[in-house]
Legacy VTK file of the C-alpha trace (Angstrom):
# vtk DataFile Version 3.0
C-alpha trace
ASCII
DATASET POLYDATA
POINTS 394 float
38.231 -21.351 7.474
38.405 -22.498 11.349
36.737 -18.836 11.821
33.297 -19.729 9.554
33.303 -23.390 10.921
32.483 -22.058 14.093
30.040 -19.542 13.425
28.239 -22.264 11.555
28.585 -24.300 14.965
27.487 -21.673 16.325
24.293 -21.182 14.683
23.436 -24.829 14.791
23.881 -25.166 18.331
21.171 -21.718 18.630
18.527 -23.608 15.821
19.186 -26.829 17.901
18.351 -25.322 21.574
15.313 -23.789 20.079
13.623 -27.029 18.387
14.327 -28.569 21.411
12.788 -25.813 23.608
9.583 -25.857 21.213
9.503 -29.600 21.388
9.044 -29.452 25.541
6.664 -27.027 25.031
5.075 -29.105 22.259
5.053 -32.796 24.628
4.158 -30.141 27.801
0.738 -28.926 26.256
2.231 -25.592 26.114
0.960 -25.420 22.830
0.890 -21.836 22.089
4.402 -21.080 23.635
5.915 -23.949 21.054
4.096 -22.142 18.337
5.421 -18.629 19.259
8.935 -19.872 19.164
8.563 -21.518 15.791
6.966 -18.435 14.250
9.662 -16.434 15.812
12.253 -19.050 13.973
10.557 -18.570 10.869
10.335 -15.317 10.341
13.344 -15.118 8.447
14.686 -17.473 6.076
11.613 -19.566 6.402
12.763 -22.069 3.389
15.886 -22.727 4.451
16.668 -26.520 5.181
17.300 -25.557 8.730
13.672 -24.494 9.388
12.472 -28.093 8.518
11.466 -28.928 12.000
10.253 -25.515 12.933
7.768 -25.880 10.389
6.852 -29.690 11.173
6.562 -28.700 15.178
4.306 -25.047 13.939
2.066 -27.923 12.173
1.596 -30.208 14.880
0.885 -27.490 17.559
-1.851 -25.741 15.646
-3.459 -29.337 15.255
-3.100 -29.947 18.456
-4.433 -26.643 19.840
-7.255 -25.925 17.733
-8.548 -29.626 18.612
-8.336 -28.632 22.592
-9.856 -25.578 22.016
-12.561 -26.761 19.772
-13.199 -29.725 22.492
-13.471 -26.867 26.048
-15.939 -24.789 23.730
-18.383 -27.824 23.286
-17.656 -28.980 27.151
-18.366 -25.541 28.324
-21.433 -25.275 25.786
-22.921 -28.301 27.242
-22.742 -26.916 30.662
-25.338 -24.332 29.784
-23.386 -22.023 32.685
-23.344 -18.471 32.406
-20.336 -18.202 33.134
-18.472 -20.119 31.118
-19.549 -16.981 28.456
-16.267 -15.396 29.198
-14.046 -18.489 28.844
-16.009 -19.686 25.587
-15.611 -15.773 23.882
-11.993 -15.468 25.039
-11.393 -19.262 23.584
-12.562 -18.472 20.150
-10.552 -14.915 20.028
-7.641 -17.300 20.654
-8.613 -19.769 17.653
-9.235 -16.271 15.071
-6.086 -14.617 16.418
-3.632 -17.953 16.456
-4.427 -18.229 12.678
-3.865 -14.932 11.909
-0.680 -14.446 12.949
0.728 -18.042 10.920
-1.067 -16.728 7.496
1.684 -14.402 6.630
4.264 -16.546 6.735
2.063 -19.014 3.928
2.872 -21.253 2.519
5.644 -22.990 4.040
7.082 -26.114 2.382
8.101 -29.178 3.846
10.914 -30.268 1.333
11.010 -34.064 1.926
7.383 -34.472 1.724
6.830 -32.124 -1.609
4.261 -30.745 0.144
2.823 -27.424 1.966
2.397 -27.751 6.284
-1.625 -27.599 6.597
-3.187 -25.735 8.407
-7.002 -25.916 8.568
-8.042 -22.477 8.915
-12.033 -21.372 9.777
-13.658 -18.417 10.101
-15.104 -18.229 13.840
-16.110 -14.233 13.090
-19.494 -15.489 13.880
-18.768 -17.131 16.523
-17.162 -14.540 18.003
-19.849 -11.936 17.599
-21.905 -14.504 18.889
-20.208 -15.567 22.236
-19.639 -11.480 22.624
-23.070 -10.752 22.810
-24.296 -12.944 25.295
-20.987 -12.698 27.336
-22.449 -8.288 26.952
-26.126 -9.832 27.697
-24.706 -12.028 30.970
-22.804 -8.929 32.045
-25.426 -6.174 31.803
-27.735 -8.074 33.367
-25.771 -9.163 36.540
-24.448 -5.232 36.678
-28.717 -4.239 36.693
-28.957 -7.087 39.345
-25.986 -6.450 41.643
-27.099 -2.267 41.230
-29.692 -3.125 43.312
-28.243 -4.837 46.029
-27.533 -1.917 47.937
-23.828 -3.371 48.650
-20.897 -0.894 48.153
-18.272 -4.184 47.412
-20.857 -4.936 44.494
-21.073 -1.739 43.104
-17.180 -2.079 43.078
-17.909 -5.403 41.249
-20.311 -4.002 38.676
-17.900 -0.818 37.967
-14.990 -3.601 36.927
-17.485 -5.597 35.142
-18.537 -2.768 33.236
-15.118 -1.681 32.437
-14.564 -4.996 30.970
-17.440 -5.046 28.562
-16.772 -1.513 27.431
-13.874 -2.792 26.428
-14.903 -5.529 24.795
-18.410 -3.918 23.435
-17.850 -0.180 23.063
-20.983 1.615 24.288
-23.105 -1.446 25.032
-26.829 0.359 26.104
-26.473 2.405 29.030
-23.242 1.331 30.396
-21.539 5.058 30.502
-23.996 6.090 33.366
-24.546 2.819 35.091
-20.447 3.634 35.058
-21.137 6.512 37.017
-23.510 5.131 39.626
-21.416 2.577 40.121
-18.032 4.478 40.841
-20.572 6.491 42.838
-22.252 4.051 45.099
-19.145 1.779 45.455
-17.367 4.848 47.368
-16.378 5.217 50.451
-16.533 8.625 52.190
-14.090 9.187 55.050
-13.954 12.476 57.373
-10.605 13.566 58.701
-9.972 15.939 61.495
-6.628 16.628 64.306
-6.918 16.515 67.706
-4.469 18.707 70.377
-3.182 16.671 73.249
-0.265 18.037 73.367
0.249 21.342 75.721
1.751 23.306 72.807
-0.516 25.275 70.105
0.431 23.721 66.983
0.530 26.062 64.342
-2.173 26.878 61.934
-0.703 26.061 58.786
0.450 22.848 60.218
-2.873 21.176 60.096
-4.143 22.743 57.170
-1.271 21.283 55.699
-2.130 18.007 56.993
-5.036 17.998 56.143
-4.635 18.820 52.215
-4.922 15.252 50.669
-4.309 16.527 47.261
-0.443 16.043 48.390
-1.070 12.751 49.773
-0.756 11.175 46.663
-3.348 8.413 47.499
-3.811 6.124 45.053
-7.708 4.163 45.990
-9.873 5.140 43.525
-12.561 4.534 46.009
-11.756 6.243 48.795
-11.971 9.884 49.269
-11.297 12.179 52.488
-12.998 15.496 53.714
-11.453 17.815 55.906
-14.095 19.389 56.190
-18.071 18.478 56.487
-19.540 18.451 52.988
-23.969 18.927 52.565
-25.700 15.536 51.788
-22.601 13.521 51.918
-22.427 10.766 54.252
-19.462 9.721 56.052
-18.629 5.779 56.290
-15.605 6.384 58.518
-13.849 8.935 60.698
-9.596 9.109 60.644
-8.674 11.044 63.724
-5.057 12.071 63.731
-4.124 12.568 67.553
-1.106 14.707 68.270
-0.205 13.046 71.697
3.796 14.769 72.057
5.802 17.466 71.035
9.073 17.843 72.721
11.800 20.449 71.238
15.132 20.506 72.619
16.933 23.599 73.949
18.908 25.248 72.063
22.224 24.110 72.552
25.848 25.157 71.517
28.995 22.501 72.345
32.057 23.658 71.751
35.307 21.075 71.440
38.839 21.287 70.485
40.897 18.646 69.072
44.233 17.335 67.350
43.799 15.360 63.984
47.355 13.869 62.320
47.811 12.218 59.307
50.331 10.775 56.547
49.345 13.363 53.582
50.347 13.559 49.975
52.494 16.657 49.656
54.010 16.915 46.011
56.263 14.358 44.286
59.872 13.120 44.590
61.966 11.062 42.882
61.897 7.519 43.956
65.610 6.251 45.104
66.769 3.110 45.816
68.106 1.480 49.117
71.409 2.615 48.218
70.217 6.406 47.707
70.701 6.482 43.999
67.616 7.793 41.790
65.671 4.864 39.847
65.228 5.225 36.364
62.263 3.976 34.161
62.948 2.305 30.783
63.637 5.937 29.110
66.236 6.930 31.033
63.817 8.961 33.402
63.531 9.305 36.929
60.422 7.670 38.537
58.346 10.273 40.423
56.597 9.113 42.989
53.963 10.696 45.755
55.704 12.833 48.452
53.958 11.614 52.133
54.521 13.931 55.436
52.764 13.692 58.267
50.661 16.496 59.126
48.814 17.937 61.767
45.914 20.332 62.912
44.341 21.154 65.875
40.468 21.629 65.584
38.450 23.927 67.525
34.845 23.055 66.376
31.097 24.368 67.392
28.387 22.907 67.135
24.782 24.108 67.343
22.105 21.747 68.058
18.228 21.207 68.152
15.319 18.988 67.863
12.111 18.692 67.742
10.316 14.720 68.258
6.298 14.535 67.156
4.415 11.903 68.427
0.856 11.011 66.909
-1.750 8.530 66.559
-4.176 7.815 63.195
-7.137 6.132 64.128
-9.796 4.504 62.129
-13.825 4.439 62.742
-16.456 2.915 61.629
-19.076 5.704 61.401
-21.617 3.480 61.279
-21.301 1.339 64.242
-18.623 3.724 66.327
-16.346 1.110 66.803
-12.557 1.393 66.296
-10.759 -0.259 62.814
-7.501 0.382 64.218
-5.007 2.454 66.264
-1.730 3.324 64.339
1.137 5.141 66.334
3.476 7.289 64.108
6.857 9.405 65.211
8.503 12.039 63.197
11.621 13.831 64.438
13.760 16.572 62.649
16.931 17.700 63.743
18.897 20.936 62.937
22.544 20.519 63.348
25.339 23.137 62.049
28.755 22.531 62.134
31.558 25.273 62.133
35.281 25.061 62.631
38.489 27.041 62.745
41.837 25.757 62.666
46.177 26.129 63.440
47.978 23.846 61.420
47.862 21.710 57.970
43.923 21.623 57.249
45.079 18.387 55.434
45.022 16.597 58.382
41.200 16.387 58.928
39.455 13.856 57.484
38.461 14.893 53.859
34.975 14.818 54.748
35.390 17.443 57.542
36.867 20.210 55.518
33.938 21.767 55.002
32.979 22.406 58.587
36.113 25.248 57.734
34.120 27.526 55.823
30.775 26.920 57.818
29.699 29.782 59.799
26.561 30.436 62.554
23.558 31.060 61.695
20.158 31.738 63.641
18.503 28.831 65.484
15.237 27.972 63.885
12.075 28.942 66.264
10.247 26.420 67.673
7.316 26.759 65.574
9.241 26.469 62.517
10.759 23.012 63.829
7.159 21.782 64.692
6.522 22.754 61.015
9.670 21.241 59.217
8.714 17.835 61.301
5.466 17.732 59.912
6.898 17.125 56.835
8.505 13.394 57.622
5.141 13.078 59.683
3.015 13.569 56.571
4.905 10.867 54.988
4.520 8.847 57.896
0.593 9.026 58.051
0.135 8.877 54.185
1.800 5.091 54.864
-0.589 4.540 57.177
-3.276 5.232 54.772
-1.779 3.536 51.966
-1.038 0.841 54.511
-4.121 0.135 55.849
-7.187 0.683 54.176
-10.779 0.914 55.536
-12.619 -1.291 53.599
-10.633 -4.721 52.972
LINES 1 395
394 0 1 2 3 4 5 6 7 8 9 10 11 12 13 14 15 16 17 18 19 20 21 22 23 24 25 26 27 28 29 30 31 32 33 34 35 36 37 38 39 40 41 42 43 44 45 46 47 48 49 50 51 52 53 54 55 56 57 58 59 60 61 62 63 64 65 66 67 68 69 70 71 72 73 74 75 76 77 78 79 80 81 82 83 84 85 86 87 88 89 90 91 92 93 94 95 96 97 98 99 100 101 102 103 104 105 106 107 108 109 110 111 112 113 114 115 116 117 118 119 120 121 122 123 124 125 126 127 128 129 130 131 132 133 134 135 136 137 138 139 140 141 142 143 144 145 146 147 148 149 150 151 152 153 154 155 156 157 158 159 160 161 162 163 164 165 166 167 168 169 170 171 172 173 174 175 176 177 178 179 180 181 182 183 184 185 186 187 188 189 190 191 192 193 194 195 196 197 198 199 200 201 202 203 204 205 206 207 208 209 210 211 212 213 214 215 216 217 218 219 220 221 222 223 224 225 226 227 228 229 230 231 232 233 234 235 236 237 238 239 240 241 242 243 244 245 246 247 248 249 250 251 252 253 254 255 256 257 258 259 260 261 262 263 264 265 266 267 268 269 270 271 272 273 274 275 276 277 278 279 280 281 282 283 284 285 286 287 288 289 290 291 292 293 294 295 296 297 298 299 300 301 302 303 304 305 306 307 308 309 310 311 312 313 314 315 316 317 318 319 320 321 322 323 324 325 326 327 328 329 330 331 332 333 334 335 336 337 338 339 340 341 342 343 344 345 346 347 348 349 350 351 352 353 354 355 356 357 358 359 360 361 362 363 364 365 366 367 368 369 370 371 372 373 374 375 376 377 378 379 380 381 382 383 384 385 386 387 388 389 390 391 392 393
């Protein structure tokens, strides 16, 4: 019995918290949040005697609402602005769609009152067609306007403009090419190429590697680099990437010896007490427990070592009037390391991250060329965040 009184407290406390939340949202003007929460409560059980004030708050909020709504339409009508279109369209979606989703939950009864909640539905369909063509009308029109402005941020304009009224008007005229021209105009063109200052030859397949943007990943749909000079295209800007440094270490091999000791586990014993005499558990049993001794090994380790430090610098230019956008500085190193080690004593004693190192052997130093190479890699990460970073056109 105590068990069902509280998951009836329980549940009361839950239908309580949520007729409260829907009445703040109700006295905030959040009308359409109280009304999601109410349908959300009635979705189940909808004639229960618990749902009374769900239904009375759904009531109130669609009055409420739909008088708001009704009221910014004629405001907004009255203004005779252009555009207000997109407000006044997406204001009487709201009013079709609002009713829509309380009809199937219809009728619900309010008990004390012996009477159905009302809601005054209407049928805005024309409307709606209505405010959607002029909002297509008002968008075509400033797209054919802005087309010829000869502006490449208000091509970029027009393109998202267009997108929207596809969406919202499938096909509208000759959108699909005016699409095209857009995406066309609206791009910028940028020309890439390396420069040596270094006074090492840096390999071939470095910079063609450097210069493939397919792996760049970039992500600006209105941007796109040449490596190389393409016929009738013009260039906005120029991105220069400056190889100032290379520096690559010797080749270097340290050797070292050294003691490690330790307390490690080695077995099990049984555990005795202060007087010597074996502790039992509640069985009868003895009580194992881990065996320490302290061991020790002495290390002789080699290590092979090189490096190889890139520096570089991306610059920006505006093609049009040569001046510089911006100077970014970008250092990439990569190190080869390889550890190898033999040993006299209990291996145990090295640090359990160390073992390894036992069953390392040499191997061949990496040529110069392939370091400059395996560098480029972190470098080509490095200058794609530049790009990414800092974009030419704000």
């Amino acid at each position: 019995m105590k068990k069902i009184t509280l998951i009836i407290a329980f549940f009361t406390l839950i239908t309580s918290c949520g007729v409260k939340q829907t009445q703040n949202n109700l006295a905030s003007g959040n009308y359409d949040a109280a009304i999601d929460i109410a349908l959300s409560n009635l979705r189940s059980n909808k004639d229960k005697k618990g749902k009374q004030d769900y239904i009375y708050l759904l009531e109130e909020a669609f009055a409420k609402v739909k008088e708001r709504d009704l009221n910014t339409i004629s405001f907004l009508k009255k203004e005779n602005n252009p555009s207000n279109l997109e407000k006044i369209y997406n204001t009487y979606l709201a009013l079709h769609d609002r009713q829509e989703k309380i009809k199937p939950l219809l009728p619900l009864k309010l008990i004390k009152e012996e009477r159905n909640a009302i809601f005054p539905f209407d049928d805005y369909n024309d409307q709606i067609l209505s405010s959607k063509n002029a909002l297509s009308n008002y968008l075509y029109t400033n797209a054919k306007a802005l087309m010829l402005t000869k502006n490449k941020m208000n091509y970029r304009r027009v393109y998202d403009d267009l997108i929207y009224l596809d969406k919202i008007n499938h096909n509208y005229k000759d959108i699909a090419n005016m699409l095209d021209e857009a995406q066309l105009k609206g791009t910028d063109y940028v020309i890439v190429y390396t420069k040596n200052e270094t006074n090492m030859i840096i390999p071939e397949q470095l910079q063609n590697d450097l210069l493939d943007f397919k792996s760049y990943k970039l992500n600006d749909k209105w941007t796109v680099y040449h490596s190389v000079k393409q016929k009738d295209t013009y260039y906005d800007y120029g991105m220069l990437i400056n190889f100032r440094t290379i520096l690559i270490s010797p080749e270097q091999i340290k050797e070292r010896e050294f003691t490690k000791e330790r307390q490690v586990v080695d077995g099990q014993r049984k555990q005795v007490d202060s007087n010597g005499k074996i502790v039992l558990d509640r069985q009868g049993k003895p009580i194992m427990v881990d065996n320490l001794i302290n061991a020790m090994v002495k290390i002789n380790e080699i290590r092979q070592f090189k490096s190889c430090q890139i520096t570089a610098k991306v610059d920006y230019v505006d093609n049009k009037t040569k001046q510089s956008l911006g100077s970014f500085p970008v250092t990439s190193e990569f190190v080869f390391e390889n550890i190898f080690a033999s040993y006299k004593g209990d291996p145990r004693a090295a640090d359990d991250n160390y073992n390894s190192n036992f069953y390392n052997k040499a191997v061949p130093f990496p040529s110069s060329e392939q370091m400059v190479y395996d560098t480029s890699e972190n470098l080509k990460e490095k200058i794609n965040g530049v790009i990414n970073n800092n974009q030419f056109r704000k």
